[in-house]
C-alpha positions in Angstrom: -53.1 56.9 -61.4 -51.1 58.4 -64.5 -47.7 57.4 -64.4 -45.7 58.9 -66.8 -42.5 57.2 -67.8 -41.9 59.9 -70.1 -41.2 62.1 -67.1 -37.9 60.1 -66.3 -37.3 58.6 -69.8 -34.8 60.0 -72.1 -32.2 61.8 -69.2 -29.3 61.2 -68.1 -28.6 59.5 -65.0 -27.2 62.5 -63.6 -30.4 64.7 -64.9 -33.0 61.7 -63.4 -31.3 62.4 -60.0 -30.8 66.0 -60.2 -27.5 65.3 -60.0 -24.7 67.6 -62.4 -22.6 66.0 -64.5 -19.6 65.0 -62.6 -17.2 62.3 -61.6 -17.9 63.5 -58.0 -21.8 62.3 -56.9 -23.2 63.8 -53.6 -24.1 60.9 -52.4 -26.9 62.2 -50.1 -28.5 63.7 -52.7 -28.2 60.8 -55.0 -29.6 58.3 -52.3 -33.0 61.0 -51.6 -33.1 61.8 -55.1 -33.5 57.5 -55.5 -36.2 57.1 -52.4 -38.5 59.9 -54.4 -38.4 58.5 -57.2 -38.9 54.8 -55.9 -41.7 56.0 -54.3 -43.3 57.8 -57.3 -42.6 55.4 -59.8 -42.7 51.6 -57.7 -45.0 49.2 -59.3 -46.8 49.0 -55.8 -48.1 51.9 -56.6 -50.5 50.8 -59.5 -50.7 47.1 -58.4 -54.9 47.7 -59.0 -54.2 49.8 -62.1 -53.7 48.7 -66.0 -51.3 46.1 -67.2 -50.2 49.1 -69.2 -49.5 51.5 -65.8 -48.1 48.1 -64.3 -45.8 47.8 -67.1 -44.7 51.1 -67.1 -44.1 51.2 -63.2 -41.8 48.3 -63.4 -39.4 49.6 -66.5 -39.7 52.7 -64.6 -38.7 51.1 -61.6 -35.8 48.9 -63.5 -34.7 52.1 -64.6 -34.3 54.3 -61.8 -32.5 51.3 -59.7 -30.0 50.6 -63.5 -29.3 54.9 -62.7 -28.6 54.6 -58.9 -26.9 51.3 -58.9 -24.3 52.8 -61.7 -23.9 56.3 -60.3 -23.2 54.9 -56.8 -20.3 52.6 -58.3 -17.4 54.7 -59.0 -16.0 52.2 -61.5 -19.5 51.9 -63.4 -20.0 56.1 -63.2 -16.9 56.3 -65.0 -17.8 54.1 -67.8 -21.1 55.6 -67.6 -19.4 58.6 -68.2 -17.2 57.9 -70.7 -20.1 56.4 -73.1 -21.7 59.8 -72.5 -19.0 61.5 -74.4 -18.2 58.8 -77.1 -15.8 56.8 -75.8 -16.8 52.9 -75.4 -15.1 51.9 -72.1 -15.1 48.6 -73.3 -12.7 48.7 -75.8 -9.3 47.4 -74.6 -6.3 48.3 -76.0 -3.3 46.3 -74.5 -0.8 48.7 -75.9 -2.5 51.7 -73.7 -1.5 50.1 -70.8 2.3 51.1 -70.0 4.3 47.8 -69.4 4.9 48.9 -65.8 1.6 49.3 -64.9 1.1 45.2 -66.2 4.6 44.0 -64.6 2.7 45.4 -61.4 -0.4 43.9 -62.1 1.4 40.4 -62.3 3.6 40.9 -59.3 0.8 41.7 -57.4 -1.2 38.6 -58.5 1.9 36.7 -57.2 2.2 38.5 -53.8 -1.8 37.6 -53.6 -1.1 33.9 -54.7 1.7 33.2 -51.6 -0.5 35.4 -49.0 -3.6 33.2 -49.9 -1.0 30.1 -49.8 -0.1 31.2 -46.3 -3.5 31.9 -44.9 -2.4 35.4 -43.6 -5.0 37.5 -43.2 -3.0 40.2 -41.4 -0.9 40.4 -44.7 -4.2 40.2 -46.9 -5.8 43.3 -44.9 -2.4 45.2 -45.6 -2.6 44.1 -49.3 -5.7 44.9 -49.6 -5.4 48.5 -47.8 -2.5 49.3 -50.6 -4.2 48.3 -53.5 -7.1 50.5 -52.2 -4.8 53.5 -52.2 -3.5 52.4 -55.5 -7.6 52.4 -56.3 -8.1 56.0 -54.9 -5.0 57.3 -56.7 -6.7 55.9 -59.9 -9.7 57.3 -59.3 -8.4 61.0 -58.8 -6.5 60.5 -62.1 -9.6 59.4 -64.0 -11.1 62.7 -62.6 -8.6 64.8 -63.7 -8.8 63.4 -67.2 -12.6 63.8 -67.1 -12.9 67.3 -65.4 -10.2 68.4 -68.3 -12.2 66.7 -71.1 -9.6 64.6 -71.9 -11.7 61.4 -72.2 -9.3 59.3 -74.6 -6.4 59.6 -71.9 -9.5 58.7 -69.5 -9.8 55.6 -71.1 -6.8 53.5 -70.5 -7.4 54.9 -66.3 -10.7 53.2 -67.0 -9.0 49.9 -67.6 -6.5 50.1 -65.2 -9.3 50.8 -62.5 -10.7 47.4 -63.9 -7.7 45.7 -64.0 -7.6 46.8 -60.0 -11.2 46.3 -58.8 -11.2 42.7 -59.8 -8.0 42.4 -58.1 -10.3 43.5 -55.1 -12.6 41.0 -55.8 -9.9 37.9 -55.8 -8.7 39.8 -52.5 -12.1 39.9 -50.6 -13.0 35.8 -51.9 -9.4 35.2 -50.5 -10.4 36.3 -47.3 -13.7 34.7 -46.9 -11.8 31.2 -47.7 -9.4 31.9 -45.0 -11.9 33.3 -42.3 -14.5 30.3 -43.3 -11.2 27.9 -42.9 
């Protein structure tokens, strides 16, 4: 079997799953798109072939499931995206988040600390269902910015998101703690 990892090397994510360049993904297509190439490219298939074809089938492999597993993430798409047109999501600048968006940030650590001090998790599920819309509203902001090509002002959306999806994190190991208590 000739497996070419030329074939998917060198695009972008969006171009390996047919996919146009967007903050919005089809998901269906992205998900079929993925199963193809699995299939064509899985290190099953040349399990009797070369170490080279093995080799190749498995960065192949590492390299479709790095695409999916970053365009199905909406926060890891939009750094994806970001990097695509020069801008390093990484790069945090403290002073490009407004002071309101922080005070938030800490009040809502504090409403998270007493709800996980009462064991509520009625009050975590409505927590967590407002921070979601906070998420969501985020999101549609960060697409704006992107769809107008203003990917500076994209930027500090980016770290706000973060800021907001670990907050989701500390929520959703809250509530395992109090449903395992």
């Amino acid at each position: 079997m000739n497996m070419n990892i030329g074939d998917i090397g060198g695009k972008t994510y969006f171009e390996l799953f047919s996919l146009p360049e967007s903050f919005q993904v089809d998901e269906g297509t992205l998900d079929r798109e993925y199963r193809a190439l699995q299939s064509r490219y899985h290190p099953d298939r040349v399990s009797a072939g070369s170490d080279r074809e093995r080799r190749l089938a498995v960065q192949a492999s590492g390299l479709i499931n790095e695409a999916y597993e970053t365009l199905r993430s909406p926060l890891s798409r939009a750094a994806y995206l970001l990097r695509l047109h020069g801008v390093d999501p990484d790069t945090f600048e403290q002073n490009a988040l407004d002071t309101e968006f922080l005070f938030a940030q800490m009040q809502q650590r504090e409403e998270l600390e007493s709800i996980a001090e009462r064991a509520s998790i009625e009050d975590l599920e409505a927590f967590k269902e407002e921070v979601e819309r906070d998420i969501d509203a985020r999101l549609a902001e960060f697409r704006q910015c992107y769809e107008a090509g203003r990917f500076d002002a994209a930027r500090p959306v980016f770290n706000k998101l973060q800021f907001l999806y670990k907050l989701c994190s500390e929520i959703d190991r809250i509530e395992e703690r109090i449903l395992d208590y």
